[in-house]
C-alpha positions as CSV (number, residue, x, y, z in Angstrom):
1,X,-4.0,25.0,38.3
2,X,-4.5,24.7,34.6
3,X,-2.5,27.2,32.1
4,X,-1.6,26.9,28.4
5,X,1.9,25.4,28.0
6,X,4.1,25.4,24.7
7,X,5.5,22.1,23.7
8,X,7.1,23.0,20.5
9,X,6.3,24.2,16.7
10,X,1.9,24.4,16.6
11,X,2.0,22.1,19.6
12,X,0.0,24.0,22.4
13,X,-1.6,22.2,24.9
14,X,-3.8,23.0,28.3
15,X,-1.4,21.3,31.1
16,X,-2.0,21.2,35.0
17,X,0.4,23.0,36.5
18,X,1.7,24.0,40.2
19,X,0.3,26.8,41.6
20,X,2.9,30.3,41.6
21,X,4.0,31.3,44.3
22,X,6.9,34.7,45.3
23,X,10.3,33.6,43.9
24,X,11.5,37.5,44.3
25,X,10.7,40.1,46.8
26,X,9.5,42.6,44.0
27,X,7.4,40.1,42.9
28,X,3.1,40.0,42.7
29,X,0.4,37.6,41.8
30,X,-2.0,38.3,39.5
31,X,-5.1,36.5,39.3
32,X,-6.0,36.8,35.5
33,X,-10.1,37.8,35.1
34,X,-9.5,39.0,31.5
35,X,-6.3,38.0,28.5
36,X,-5.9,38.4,24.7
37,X,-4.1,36.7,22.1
38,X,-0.9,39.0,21.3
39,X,1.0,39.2,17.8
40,X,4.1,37.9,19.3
41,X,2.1,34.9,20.3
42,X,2.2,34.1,16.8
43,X,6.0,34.2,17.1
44,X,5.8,31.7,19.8
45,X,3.0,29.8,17.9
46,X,5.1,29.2,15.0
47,X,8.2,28.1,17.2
48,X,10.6,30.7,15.6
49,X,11.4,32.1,18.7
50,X,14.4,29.7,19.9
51,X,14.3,30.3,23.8
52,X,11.4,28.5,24.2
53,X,11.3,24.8,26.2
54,X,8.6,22.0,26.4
55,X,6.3,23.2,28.9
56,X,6.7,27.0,29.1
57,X,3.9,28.2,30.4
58,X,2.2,31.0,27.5
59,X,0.5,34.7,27.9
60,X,1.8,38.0,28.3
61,X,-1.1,40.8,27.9
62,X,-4.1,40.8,31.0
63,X,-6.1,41.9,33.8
64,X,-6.6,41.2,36.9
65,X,-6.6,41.2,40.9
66,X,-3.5,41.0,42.9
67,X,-3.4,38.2,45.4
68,X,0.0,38.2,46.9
69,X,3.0,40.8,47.0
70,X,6.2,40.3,47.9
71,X,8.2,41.9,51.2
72,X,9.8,44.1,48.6
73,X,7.2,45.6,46.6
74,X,5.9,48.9,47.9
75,X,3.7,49.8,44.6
76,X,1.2,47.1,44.6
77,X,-1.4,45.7,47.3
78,X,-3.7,42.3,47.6
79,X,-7.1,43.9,46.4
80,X,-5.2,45.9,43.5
81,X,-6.7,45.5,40.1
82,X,-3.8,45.7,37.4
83,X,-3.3,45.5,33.8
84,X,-0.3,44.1,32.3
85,X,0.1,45.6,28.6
86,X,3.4,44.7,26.4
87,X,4.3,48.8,26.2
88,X,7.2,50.2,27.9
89,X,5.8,53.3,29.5
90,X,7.4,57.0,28.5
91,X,7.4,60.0,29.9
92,X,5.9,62.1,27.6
93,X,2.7,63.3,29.1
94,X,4.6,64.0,32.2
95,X,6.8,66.3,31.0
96,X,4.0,68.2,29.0
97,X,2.3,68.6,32.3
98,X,5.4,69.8,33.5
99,X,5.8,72.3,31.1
100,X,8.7,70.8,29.5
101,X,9.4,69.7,25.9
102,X,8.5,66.5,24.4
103,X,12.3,64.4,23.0
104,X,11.5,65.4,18.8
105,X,11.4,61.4,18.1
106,X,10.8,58.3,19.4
107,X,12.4,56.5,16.1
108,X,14.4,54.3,18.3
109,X,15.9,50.8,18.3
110,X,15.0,48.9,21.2
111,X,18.1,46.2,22.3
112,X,17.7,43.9,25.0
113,X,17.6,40.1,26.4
114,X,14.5,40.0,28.9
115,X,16.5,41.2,32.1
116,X,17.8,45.0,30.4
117,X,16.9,46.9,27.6
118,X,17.8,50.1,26.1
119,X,16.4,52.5,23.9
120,X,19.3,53.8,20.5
121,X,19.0,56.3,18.5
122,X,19.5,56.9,15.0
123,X,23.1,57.8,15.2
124,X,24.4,54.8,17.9
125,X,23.2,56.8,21.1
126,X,22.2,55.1,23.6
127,X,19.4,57.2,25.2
128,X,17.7,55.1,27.5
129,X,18.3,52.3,29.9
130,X,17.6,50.9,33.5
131,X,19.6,48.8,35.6
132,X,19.6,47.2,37.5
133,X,16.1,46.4,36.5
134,X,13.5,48.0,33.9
135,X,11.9,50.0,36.4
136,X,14.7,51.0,38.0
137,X,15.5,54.7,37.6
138,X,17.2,55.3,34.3
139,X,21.1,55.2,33.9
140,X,21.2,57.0,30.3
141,X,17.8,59.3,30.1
142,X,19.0,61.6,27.6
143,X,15.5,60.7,25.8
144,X,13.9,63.1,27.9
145,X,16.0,65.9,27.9
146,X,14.4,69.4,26.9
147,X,15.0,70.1,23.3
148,X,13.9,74.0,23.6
149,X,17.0,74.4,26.2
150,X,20.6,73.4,26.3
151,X,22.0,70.0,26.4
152,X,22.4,68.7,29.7
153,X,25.4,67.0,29.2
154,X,24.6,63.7,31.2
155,X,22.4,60.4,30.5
156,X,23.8,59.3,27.6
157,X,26.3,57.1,25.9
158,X,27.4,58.2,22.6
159,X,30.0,56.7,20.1
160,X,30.5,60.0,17.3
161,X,32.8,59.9,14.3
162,X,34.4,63.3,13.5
163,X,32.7,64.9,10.2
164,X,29.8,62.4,9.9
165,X,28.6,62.5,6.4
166,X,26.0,59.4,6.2
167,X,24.6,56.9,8.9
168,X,23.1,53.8,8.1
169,X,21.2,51.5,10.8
170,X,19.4,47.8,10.6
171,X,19.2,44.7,12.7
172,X,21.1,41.9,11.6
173,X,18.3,39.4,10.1
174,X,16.2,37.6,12.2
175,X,18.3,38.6,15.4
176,X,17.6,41.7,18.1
177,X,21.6,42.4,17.4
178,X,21.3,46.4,16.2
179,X,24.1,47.8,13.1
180,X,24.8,51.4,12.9
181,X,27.4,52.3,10.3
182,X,28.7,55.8,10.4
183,X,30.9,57.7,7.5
184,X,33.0,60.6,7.2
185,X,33.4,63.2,4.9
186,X,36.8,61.5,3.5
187,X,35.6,58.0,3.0
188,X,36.6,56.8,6.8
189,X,33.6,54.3,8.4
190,X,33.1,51.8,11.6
191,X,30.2,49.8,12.3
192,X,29.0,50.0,15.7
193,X,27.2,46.6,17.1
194,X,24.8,46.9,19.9
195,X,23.2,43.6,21.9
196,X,22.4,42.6,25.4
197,X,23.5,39.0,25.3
198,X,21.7,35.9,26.0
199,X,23.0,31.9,26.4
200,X,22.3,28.7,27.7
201,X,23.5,27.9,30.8
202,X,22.5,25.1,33.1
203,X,20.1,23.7,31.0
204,X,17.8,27.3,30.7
205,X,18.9,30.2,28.7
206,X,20.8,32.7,30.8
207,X,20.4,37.0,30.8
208,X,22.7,38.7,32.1
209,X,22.6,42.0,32.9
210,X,25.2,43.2,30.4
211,X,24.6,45.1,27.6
212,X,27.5,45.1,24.2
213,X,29.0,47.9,22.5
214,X,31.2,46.5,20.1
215,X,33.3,49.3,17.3
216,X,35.1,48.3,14.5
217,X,36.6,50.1,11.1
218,X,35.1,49.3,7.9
219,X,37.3,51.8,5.8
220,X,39.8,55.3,5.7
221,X,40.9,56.5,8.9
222,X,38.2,57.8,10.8
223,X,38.4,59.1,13.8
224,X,35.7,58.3,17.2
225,X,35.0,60.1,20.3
226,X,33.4,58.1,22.9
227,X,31.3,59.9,25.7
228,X,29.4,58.4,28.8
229,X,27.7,60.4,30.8
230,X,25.3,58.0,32.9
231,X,23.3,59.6,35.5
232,X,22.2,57.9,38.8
233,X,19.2,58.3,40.8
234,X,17.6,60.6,38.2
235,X,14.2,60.8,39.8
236,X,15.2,61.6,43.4
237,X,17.9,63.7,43.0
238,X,17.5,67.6,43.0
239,X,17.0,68.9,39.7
240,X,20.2,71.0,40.4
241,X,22.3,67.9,40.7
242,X,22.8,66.6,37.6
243,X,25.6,63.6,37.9
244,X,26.2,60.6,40.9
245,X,29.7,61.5,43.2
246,X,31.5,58.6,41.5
247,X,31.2,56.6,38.7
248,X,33.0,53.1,38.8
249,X,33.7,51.1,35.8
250,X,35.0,47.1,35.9
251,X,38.2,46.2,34.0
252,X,36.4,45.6,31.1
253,X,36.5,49.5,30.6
254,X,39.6,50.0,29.2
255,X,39.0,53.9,28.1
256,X,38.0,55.1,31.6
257,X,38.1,53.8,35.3
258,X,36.9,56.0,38.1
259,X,38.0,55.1,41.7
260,X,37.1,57.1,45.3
261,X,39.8,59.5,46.8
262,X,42.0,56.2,47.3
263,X,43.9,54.4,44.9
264,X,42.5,51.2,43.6
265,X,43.8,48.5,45.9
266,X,43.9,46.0,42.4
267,X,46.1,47.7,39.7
268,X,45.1,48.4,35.8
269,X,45.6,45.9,33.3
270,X,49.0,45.3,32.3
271,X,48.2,46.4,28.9
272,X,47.1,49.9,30.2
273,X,49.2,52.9,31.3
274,X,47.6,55.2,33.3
275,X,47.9,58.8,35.3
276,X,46.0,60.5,38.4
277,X,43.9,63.8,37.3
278,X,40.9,65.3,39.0
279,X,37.7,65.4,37.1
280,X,35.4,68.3,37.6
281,X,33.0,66.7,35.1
282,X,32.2,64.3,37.9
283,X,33.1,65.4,41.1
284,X,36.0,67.1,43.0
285,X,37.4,63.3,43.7
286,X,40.7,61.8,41.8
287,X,39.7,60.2,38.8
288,X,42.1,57.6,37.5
289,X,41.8,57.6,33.2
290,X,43.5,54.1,31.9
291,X,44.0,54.0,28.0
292,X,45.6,50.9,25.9
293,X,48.9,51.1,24.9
């Protein structure tokens, strides 16, 4: 089949190219009848965008007719006609047909490196994100809480310094890396540095599905509070159950590991000290809390 392939900085050319065929089970193919020209395909044009290799096959925005569907995908049939926009869908008609109220601003930064993404507010809330996959049901959805009611206090991963006075947010130039810098009252301030990182591995660049908080003091003594509250399964749970039975964490959580009723069979870092409480935030199972030393 022929396709428009990039071969570097204003070099585009129309190459012959093997036919696609279903590398996932989630997977579909589209048989284009209709594309456009997108912004970002300027982006690509111009080869500022530094993920791209010789032969990369271009075009992001269509229509058309799906012709084959994976095992795994339950949403689309061969017949379906589709249209495949840049957007990431919200739910904000939904909830006003629901009756519900509308989250007061979508002034969000958006973080991400092509396999997750997630949605930050203003003040270094992370409000929104998928996994394992972007249409997987949401892990923080905080987004779309009601705002006329009261704070369901789930679906969300905050980092808060005690008696804010200013915040300040940008992305560090020409990168998707996200800054928020948050000041006290008494002159104490960290900067808080959000990316999902990306590298090359194997010769192609490699996305894992791992997203970066990183925290460090700029000035004074401030003091942090960290809260996350993921939620699992938001869409098929009842709307009376508001959290997952257990949360797990990997070592690199150093603030907070939750186990099952049973001790972990793999002790905490040797640079944690740690005690068993129960946590009715959760559930009614032991929760094991590690904090550094």
């Amino acid at each position: 089949m022929k396709a428009v392939c990039w071969h570097g900085a204003r070099d585009i050319r129309v190459d012959t190219v093997p036919e696609p065929s279903i590398l996932n089970p989630r997977d579909a193919i589209i048989k284009v009848t209709s594309t456009a020209i997108c912004g970002s395909d300027l982006h690509l044009y111009n080869g500022v965008i530094p993920t791209m290799k010789a032969g990369d096959v271009l075009g992001h925005e269509f229509m058309g007719e799906v012709v084959e569907v994976g095992k795994g995908n339950t949403k689309l049939a061969i017949g379906d006609r589709v249209v495949v926009p840049f957007t990431i869908a919200c739910a904000l008609a939904t909830r006003q047909r629901q009756g519900g109220t509308a989250m007061a601003s979508l002034d969000l930064a958006l973080i991400g490196n092509g396999t997750v993404g997630a949605f930050v507010d203003e003040r270094g809330e992370i409000n929104w994100a998928c996994f394992p996959r972007f249409d997987s049901d949401p892990m923080f959805c905080s987004l779309l809480k009601d705002r006329a009611g009261k704070r369901e206090d789930v679906g969300f991963f905050a980092i808060e310094i005690l008696d804010e006075a200013s915040v300040e947010q940008r992305y560090q130039h020409n990168t998707p890396v996200l800054i928020t810098r948050l000041t006290d009252t008494k002159g104490g301030a960290i900067e808080i540095t959000d990316f999902a990182p990306r590298f090359e591995h194997h010769g192609r660049t490699f996305c894992p599905m791992m997203m970066v908080r990183r925290i460090r003091r700029l000035s004074g003594h401030p003091r942090i509070r960290v809260r996350c509250r993921p939620r699992r399964t938001t869409a098929a749970r009842s709307p009376g159950s508001r959290t997952a039975p257990t949360t797990s964490a990997t070592s690199a959580t150093r603030w907070c590991c939750v186990s099952r009723r049973t001790p972990p069979s793999r002790p905490c870092s040797k640079n944690t000290r740690s005690s068993w409480t129960t946590s009715s935030r959760w559930s009614s199972a032991p929760t094991k809390r590690c904090r550094r030393r």
